[in-house]
C-alpha atoms as one frame of an Amber mdcrd trajectory, in Angstrom:
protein
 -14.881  17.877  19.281 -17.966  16.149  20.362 -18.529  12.336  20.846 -19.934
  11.278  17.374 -16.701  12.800  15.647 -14.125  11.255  18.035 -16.093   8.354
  17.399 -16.002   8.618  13.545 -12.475   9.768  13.693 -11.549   6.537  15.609
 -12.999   4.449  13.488 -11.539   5.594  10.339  -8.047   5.645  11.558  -8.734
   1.794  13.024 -10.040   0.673   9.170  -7.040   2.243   7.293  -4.563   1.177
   9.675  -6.447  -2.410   8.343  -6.524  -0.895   4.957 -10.514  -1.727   4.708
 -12.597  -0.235   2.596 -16.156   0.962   4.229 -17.545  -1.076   2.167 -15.715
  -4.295   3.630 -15.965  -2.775   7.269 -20.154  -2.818   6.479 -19.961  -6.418
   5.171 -17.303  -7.663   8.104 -19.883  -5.416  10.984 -23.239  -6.246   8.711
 -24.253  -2.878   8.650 -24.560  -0.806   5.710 -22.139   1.316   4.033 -23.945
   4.158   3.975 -24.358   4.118   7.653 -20.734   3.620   8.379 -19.733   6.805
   6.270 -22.269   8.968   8.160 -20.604   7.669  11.534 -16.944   8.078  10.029
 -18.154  12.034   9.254 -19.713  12.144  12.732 -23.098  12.374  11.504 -24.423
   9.988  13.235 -25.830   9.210  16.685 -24.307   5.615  16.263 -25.628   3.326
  19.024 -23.438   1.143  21.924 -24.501  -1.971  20.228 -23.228  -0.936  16.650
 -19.805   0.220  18.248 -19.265  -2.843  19.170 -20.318  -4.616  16.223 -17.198
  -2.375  14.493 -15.215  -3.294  17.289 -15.555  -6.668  16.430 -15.144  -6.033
  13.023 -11.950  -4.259  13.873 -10.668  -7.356  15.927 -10.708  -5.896  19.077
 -13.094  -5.208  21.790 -14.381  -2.220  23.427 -12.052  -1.229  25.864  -9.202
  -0.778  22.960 -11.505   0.608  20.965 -11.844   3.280  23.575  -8.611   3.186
  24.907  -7.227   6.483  22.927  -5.864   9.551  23.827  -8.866  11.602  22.030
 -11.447   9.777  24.632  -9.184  11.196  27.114 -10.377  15.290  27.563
């Protein structure tokens, strides 16, 4: 699996374990929804800075964000 999906992947299981919508994720991270469904499906090359603006969305910062076994391999 490359980057982009484990990055999408992680992100999607963080916002339903905070049942969010990506709509509310986009408002919460002020990006647009659009955007965060193309990073969800791993379509996009999402930059650091936007990561952590979902991070902070998520309520946590980047080291838990990235502390998961599929950033492991």
């Amino acid at each position: 699996m490359d980057i982009r999906a484990k990055i999408g992947e992680r992100i999607r299981e963080l916002r339903d374990k905070l049942n969010l919508s990506q709509k509310d994720l986009a408002y919460q991270a002020d990006l647009d929804r659009s955007y965060i469904a193309g990073v969800e499906k791993g379509q996009r090359n999402i930059s650091i800075v936007n990561i952590e603006k979902i991070s902070n969305a998520l309520n946590m910062n980047l080291n838990d964000f990235f502390n998961d076994a599929k950033f492991n391999s």
